[in-house]
C-alpha positions, -999 to 999 in steps of 0.1 A, spaced: 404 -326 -54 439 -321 -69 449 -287 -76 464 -279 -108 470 -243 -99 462 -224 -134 452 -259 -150 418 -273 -149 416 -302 -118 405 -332 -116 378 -335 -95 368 -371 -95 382 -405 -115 360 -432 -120 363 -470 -133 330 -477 -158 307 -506 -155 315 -534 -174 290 -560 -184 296 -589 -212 280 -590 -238 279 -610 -275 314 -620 -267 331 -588 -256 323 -553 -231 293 -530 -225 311 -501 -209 293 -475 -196 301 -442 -183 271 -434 -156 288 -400 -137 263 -380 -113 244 -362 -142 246 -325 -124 284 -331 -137 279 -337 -177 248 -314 -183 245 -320 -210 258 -347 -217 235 -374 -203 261 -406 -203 285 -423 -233 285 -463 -238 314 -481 -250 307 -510 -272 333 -539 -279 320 -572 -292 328 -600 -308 306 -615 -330 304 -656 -342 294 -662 -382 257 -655 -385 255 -643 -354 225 -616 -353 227 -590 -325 220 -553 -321 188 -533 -309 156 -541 -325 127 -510 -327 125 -492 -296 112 -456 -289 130 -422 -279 122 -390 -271 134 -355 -254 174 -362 -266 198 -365 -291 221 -403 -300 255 -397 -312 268 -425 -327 305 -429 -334 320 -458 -347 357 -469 -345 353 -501 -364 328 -522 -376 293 -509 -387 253 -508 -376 224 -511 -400 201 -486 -391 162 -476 -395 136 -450 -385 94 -447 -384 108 -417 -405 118 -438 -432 154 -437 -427 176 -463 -435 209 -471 -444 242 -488 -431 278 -470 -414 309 -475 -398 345 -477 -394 348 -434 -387 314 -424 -393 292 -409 -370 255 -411 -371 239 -381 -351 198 -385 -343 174 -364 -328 145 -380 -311 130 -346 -303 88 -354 -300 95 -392 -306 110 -419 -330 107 -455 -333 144 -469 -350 166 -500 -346 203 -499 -346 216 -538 -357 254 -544 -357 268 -556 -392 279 -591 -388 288 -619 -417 271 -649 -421 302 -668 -430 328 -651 -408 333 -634 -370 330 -600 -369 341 -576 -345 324 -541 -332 342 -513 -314 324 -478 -310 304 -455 -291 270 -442 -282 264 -408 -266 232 -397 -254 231 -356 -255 199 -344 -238 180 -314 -256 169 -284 -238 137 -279 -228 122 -255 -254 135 -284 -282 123 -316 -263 92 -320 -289 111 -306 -318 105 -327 -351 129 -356 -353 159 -359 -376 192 -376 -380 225 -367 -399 253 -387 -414 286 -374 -406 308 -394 -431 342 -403 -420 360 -378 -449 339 -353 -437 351 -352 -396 375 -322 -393 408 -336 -381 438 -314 -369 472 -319 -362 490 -304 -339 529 -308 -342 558 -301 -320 589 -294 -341 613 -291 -310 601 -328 -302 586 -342 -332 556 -353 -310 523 -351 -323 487 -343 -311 455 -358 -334 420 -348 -327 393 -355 -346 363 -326 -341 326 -343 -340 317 -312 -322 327 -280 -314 362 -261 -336 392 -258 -332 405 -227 -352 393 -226 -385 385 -263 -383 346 -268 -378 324 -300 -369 298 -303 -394 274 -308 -366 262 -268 -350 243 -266 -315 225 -241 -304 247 -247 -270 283 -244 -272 297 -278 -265 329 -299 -279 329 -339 -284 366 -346 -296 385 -375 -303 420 -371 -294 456 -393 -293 487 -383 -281 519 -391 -288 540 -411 -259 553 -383 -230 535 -356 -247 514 -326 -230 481 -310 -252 466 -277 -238 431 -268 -248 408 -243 -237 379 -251 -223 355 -224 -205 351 -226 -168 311 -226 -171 316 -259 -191 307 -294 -175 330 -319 -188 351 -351 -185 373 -373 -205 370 -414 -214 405 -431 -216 404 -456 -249 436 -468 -249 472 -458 -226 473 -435 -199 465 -395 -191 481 -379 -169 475 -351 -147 496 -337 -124 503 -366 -100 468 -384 -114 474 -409 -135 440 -425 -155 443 -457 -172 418 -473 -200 383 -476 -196 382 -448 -166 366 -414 -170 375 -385 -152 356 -352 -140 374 -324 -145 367 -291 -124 360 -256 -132 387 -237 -117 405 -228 -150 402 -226 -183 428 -243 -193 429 -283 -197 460 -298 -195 471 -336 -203 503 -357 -202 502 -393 -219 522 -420 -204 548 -441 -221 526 -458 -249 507 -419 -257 469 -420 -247 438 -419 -268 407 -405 -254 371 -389 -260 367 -351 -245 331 -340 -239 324 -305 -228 294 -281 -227 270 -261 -211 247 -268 -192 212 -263 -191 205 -265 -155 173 -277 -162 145 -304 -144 160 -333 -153 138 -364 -159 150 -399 -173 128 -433 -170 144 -459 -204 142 -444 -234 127 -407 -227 144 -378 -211 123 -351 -200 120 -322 -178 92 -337 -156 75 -368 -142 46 -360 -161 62 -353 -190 76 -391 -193 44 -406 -186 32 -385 -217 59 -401 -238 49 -435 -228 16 -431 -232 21 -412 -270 45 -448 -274 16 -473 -268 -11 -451 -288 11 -456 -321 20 -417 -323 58 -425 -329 48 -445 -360 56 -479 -373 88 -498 -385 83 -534 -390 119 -547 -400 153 -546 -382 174 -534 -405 
């Protein structure tokens, strides 16, 4: 561990798995779950697709946790056994619960005459255990309707930008409320700037380099790591390197619950999960026949 004295340490920095995939990266972030309660992992999607190319996930079950979608660019075509349907992208965050159990497929947009490219996120947020069988439901969070803050320093003229897909900052509020307090932010940094945030020491959390490079203390992350972060402090603190950083900050608290995960379910217990598989294959999380 690296002591940052009245700062938040870093407890552990880890390089995700990459595997390719449609001509680009599956990265995923897979940290010892006890350490993101609640968060249950993020995956990092960059693909490159050839004209006509057809890709994506067709129909496939979940239950017991909540998909956050966020897309950077590029855009999914998406549809539910609850009759949802509909198509977003390029900023906009889609934001599903499974709850008791939904069938849906998620297909990347691609062009028939021309390569398209994808680059985004997927966040699995488990539910706790009194709202595993609530009813499903999803939300659109449009792009003009993601808070955004700015946070400028007039002595340097350096900037801070953080987009809030959960959680507030000030009088800025996510569209999205919890009923446990937790933060998902998108934030860039100017080059050889430092960003303080508070972030209560009860909180699990850690941070997904996109692009440059954090900085904290003498620990220096680069793109496509993800880093722990401790719980001696309130206070986060970041430096971003010579080209600024861009990264995703989760934080929330955890449930310190039974934790049970076997595909697409996340439950409390063993028994629970055969439950959900057996609900799948007797038709109970209805029907959806195309991909959209």
């Amino acid at each position: 561990m690296i002591n940052s004295g009245s700062k938040k340490s870093v407890t552990s920095v880890h390089r995700s798995k990459v595997s390719p995939k449609w001509g680009g990266n599956i990265i995923v972030t897979d940290p010892d779950y006890k350490f993101t309660d609640p968060f249950i992992f993020a995956v990092h999607h960059v693909h490159s697709f050839k004209p006509g190319e057809v890709a994506g996930f067709p129909a496939h079950p979940h239950r017991g946790f909540e998909t956050i979608t966020y897309v950077l660019e590029g855009g999914f075509n998406h549809g539910d056994s609850r009759g949802n349907k509909g198509s977003y992208g390029n900023g906009d965050i889609q934001w599903m619960t499974a709850g008791s159990g939904v069938l849906h497929s998620e297909m990347f947009v691609t062009d028939k005459d021309k390569p398209t490219t994808f680059d985004g996120f997927q966040i699995w947020l488990n539910l706790p255990a009194k709202l595993k069988m609530t009813e499903p439901a999803y939300q659109m969070i449009w792009k003009n309707e993601v808070p955004v803050v700015d946070i400028k320093d007039e002595a340097t003229n350096k900037n801070v930008n953080i987009k809030i897909i959960a959680g507030q900052i000030g009088d800025k509020k996510a569209k999205i409320e919890k009923s446990v307090p937790l933060s998902f932010l998108h934030v860039k940094i100017d080059p050889n700037h430092e960003w303080n945030f508070n972030i209560p020491k009860e909180h699990n959390n850690f941070l997904y380099i996109i692009k440059g490079e954090a900085i904290f203390d003498d620990t220096k992350v680069q793109k496509q790591n993800y880093v722990l972060m401790g719980h001696d402090s309130d206070t986060f603190s970041v430096k971003s390197g010579n080209e600024g950083v861009e990264f995703l900050l989760f934080s929330g608290q955890p449930y310190n619950e039974p934790f049970a995960h076997r595909g697409p379910f996340v439950m409390n217990t063993q028994q629970q999960l055969q439950e959900a598989w057996t609900d799948f294959y007797n038709g109970k999380f209805g029907e959806l026949e195309d991909d959209y």
